[in-house]
N, C-alpha and C positions, 0 to 999 in steps of 0.2 A: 504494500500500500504506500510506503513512503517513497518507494522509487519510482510509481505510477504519479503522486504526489509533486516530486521533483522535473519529473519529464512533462509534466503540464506547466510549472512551472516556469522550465526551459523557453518551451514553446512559444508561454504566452510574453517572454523577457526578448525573444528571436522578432517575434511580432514585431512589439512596438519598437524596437530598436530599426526595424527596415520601414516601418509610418514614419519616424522621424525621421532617416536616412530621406525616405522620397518625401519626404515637405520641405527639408534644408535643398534638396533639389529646386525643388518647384519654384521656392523663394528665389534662390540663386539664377533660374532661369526667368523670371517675372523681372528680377532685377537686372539681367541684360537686358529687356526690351524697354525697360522705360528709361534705361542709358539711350537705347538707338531713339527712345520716341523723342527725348528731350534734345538730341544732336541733331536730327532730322526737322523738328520744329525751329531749331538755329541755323538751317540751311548749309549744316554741317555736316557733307554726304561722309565725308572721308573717318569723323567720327562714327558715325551710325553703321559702318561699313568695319568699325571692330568686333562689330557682335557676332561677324562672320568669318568662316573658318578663312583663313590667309592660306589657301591650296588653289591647286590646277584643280582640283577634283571635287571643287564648292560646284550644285549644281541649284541654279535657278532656273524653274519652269514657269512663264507666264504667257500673257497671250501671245508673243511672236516666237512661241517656241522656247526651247531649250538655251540656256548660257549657260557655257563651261568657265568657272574660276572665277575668284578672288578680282582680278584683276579687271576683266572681261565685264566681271558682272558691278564695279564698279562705274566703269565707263558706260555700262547701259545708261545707270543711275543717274549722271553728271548730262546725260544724250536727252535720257526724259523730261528732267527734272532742272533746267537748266540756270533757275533762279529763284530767289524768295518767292517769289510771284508762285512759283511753279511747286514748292515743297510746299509751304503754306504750313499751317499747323496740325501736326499728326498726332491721333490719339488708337488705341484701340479698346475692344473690347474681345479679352481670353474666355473661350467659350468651355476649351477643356485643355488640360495638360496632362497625359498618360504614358506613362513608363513602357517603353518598347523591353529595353534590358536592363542590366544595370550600365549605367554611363551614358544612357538614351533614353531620350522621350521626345514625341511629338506632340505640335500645340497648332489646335483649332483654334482660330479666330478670325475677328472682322478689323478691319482699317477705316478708318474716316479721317481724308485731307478736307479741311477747311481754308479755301484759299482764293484770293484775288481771278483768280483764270479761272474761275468754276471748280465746287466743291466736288469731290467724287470717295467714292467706297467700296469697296470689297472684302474679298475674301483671303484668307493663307493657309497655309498648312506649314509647320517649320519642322524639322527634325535638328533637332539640337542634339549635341553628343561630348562629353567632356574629354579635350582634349589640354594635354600638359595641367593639369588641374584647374580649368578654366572651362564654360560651359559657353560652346561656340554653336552657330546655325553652319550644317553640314550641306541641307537642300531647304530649299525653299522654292512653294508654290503660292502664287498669288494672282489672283484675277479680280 
């Protein structure tokens, strides 16, 4: 009975240790995007463009297809988005954040620019994955 006792015990200590494990996640990922939303609203693409993996093998899908990298998919950004006028002020709203593994999770959410050139809104999907102990967007989809 006592070691039936102690292996619930175990269990229920394994538990909460990986709830809090994936909430210090969730926070740390919540807290990279209101970094990007806050550089983004300053017209600060190259800041907002931290939150994302610095690889050849960063992938953005949006609607003109596929961009490969860090670099590439910066330059879209700067192509789009070409001045204050055009970033405007970004906010969103996290619809869910779910654990793929451990050191991944993807995040449903919505975008809303509010801006001079006409306001506009969509949709994302991020998969975030921690790399060098740092919680980076790996791919990102948004329409």
């Amino acid at each position: 009975m006592k070691k039936l006792i102690l292996f619930l015990c175990l269990i229920c200590t394994f538990s909460v240790f990986s709830q809090n494990n994936e909430e210090k996640d969730k926070e740390a990922i919540q807290a990279v995007l209101k970094e990007q939303r806050l550089a983004w609203s300053k017209n600060n693409i190259e800041k907002y463009m931290e939150g994302y993996w610095k690889s050849d093998s960063l992938k953005f899908y949006g609607s003109n297809g596929v961009t490969y990298g860090w670099e590439n998919t910066l330059q879209r950004y700067k192509k789009a988005y070409p001045s204050k006028e055009h970033t405007g002020k970004l906010s969103f709203k996290i619809n869910d954040i779910s654990k793929i593994t451990d050191g991944a999770y993807f995040v449903l959410g919505e975008f809303h620019l509010k801006r001079d050139v006409g306001n506009a809104t969509g949709i994302f999907m991020l998969v975030f994955k921690k790399i060098n102990g740092e919680w980076k967007i790996i791919a990102d989809t948004s329409a």
